[in-house]
C-alpha positions as CSV (number, residue, x, y, z in Angstrom):
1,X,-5.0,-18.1,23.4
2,X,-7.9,-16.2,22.3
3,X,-7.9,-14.2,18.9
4,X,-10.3,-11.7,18.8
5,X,-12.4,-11.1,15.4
6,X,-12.3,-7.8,14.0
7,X,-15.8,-7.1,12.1
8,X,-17.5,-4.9,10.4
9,X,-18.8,-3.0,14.1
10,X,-14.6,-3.4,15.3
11,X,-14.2,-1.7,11.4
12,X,-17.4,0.7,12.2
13,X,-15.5,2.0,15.8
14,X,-11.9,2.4,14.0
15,X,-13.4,4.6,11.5
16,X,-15.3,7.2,13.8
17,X,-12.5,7.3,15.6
18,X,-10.0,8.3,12.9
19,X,-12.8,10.1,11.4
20,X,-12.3,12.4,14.7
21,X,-8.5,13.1,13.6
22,X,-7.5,16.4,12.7
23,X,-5.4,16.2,9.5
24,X,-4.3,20.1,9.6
25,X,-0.8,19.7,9.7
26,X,2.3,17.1,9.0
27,X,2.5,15.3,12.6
28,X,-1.3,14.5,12.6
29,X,-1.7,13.9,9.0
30,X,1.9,11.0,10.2
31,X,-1.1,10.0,13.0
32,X,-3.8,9.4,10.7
33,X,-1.8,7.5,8.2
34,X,-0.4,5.2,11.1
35,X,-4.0,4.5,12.5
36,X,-5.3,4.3,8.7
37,X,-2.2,1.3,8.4
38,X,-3.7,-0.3,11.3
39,X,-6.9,-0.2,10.3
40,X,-6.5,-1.8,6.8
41,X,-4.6,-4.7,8.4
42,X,-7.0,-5.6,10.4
43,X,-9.3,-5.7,7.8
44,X,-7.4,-7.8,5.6
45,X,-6.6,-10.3,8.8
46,X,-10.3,-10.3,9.4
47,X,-11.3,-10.9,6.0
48,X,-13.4,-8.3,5.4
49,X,-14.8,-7.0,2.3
50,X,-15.1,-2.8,2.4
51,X,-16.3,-0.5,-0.6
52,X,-13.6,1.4,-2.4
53,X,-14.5,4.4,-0.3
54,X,-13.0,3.0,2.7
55,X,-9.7,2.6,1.0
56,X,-9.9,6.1,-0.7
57,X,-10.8,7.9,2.5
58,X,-7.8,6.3,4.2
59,X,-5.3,6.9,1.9
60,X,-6.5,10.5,0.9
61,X,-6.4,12.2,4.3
62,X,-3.5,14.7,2.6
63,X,-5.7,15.2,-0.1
64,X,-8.5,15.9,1.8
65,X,-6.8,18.7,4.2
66,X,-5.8,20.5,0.7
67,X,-9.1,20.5,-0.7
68,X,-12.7,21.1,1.1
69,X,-14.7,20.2,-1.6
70,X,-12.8,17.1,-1.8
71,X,-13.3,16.3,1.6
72,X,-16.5,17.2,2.0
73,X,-17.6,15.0,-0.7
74,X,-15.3,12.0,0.7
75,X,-16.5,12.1,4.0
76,X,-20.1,12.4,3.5
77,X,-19.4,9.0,1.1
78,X,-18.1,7.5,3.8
79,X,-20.5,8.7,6.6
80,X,-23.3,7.0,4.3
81,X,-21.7,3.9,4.4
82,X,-20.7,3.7,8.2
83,X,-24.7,4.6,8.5
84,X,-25.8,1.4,5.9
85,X,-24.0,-0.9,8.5
């Protein structure tokens, strides 16, 4: 059986995707989280190495639907990254 690698394009395509997530409200800030979950295990799994941005921006979707300076700031962070790859 075949195990597929998950790199950094695989990590790239996860993060648009959530990045695409509303976060407004408790049942799609529950969906974000889940995905976000997802996403960081396969990261660890596939060994990769990500900037502490990645890890931020995951875990501070709450934060982020709060705050619009916050997430502004966040997700243009991480919208520079995704565009270095």
């Amino acid at each position: 059986m075949a195990t597929l690698q998950y790199d950094t394009a695989a990590l790239k395509r996860d993060l648009t995707n959530l990045f695409r997530l509303p976060i407004g409200d408790r049942l799609s800030l529950n969906q974000f989280f889940d995905e976000a979950q997802l996403v960081m295990r396969r990261v660890r799994d596939g060994g990769l190495q990500v900037p502490p941005i990645v890890t931020t921006w995951l875990a501070q979707a709450d934060l982020r639907a709060k705050d619009p300076l916050l997430a502004a700031t966040q997700n243009a962070e991480l919208v520079k990254w995704l565009q270095s790859l």
